[in-house]
Every structure is written in structure tokens, then in C-alpha cells.
Wavefront OBJ file of the C-alpha trace (Angstrom):
o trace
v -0.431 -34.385 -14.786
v -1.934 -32.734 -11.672
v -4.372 -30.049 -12.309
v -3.031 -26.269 -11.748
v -5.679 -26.011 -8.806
v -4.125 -28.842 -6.873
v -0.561 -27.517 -7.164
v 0.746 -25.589 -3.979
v 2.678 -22.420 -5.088
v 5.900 -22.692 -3.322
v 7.125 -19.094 -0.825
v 10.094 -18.863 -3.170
v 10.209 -18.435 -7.064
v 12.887 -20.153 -9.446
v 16.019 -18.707 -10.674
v 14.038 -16.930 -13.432
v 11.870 -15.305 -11.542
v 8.990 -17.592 -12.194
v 6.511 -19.375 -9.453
v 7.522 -22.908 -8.285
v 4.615 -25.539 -7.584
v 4.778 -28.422 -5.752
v 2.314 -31.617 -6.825
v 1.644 -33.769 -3.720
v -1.272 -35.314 -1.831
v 1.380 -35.771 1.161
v 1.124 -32.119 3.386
v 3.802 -33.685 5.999
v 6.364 -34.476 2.417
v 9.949 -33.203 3.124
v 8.894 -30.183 0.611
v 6.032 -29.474 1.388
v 7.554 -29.574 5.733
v 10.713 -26.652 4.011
v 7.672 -24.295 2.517
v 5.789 -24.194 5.688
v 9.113 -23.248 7.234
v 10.031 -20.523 4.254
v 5.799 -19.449 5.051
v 6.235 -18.838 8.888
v 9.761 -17.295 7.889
v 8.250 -14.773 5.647
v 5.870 -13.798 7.709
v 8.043 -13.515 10.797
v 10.110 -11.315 9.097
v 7.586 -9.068 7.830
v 5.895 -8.655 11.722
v 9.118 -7.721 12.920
v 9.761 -5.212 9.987
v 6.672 -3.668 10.991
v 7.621 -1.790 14.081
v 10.627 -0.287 12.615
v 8.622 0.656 9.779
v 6.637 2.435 12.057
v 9.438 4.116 13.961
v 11.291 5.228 11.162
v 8.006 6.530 9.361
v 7.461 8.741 12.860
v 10.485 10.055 12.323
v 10.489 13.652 11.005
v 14.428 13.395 10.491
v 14.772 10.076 8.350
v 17.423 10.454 5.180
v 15.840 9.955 2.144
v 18.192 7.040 1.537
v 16.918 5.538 4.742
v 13.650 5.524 3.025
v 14.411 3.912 0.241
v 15.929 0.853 1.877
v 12.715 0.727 4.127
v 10.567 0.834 1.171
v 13.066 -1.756 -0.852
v 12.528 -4.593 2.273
v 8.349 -3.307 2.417
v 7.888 -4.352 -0.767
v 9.778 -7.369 -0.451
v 8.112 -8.314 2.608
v 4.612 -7.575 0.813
v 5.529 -9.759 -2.224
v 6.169 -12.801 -0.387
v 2.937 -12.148 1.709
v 0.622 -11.714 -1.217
v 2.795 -15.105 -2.168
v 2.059 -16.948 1.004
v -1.848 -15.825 0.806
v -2.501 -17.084 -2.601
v -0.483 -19.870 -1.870
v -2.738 -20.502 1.071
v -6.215 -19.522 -1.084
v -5.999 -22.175 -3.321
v -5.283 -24.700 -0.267
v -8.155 -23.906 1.105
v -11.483 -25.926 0.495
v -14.133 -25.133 -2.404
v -16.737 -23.716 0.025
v -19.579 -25.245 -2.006
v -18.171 -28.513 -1.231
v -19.618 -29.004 2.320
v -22.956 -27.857 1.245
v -23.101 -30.653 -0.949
v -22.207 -32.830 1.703
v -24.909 -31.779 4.109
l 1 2 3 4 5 6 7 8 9 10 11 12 13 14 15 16 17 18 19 20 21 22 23 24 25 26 27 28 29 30 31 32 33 34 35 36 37 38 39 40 41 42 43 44 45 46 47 48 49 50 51 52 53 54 55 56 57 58 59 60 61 62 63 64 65 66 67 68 69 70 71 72 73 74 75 76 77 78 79 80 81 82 83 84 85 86 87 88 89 90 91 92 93 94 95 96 97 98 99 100 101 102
């Protein structure tokens, strides 16, 4: 079994709710190829939420209701970036390991 370290949390959880991890040593796999895709996705959609989050925020006349649905897709845009970071954390190399190398 691979370690938990060298599993790559996937951008999308299961139908339980739970995290999906992917255990490869191939980053060009099929799988691994669809969660780069779901990454630049996620965080596509959350630069272009931006703006109107900005524009609606400016906007001394919003409805309450409108609110709430901009806060409902914030949120959901912040989950799956905190998702794609930690995903991307534990890719990234021990930085003790080059010193050794050295």
C-alpha cells in the first residue's frame, strides 16, 4: 500500500463527502491528466467569481438574497481552493531533501 504522503488528493470528493486519492508514480496517467483539468477548472472559476464578488459587494443596493447566493458559490469556490492547495502541498518536494543532496 502507498504511503498517505505519496497519495495526490483528488479536486473532487466521493459521493459521501469524503476526499478521493489517487496512488501513482505516472503525473501524465489518464487520472491524474482529468484532476489537473478539474485544478485549473476550479481555479478559473473562482478568478472569474472574483470580480462580481467585488461588484456586487460595492453595491449599496444588493438584496439580501443576492448575498446569500454570492456567499453560497464564495465558499464553494474557497473549499475547492484550500482543496487544490493542499492537494498541491503535499506534491511538492521535502525541502530538506536537496540539502542533503548538496
Amino acid at each position: 500500500m502507498t504511503a498517505h504522503s505519496e497519495l495526490r488528493l483528488l479536486p473532487w470528493s466521493g459521493p459521501d463527502g469524503k476526499p478521493c486519492y489517487l496512488s501513482t508514480d505516472d503525473n501524465n496517467s489518464h487520472l491524474s491528466r482529468l484532476a489537473d483539468t478539474a485544478e485549473a477548472i476550479q481555479l478559473d472559476r473562482a478568478a472569474d467569481l472574483l470580480p462580481h464578488a467585488l461588484d456586487v459587494v460595492s453595491d449599496g443596493g444588493t438584496e439580501p438574497d443576492d448575498l446569500r447566493v454570492l456567499v453560497t458559490q464564495l465558499i464553494g469556490a474557497l473549499r475547492d481552493l484550500l482543496r487544490v492547495a493542499e492537494s498541491r502541498r503535499h506534491r511538492l518536494p521535502n525541502p530538506g531533501q536537496f540539502e542533503a543532496q548538496g
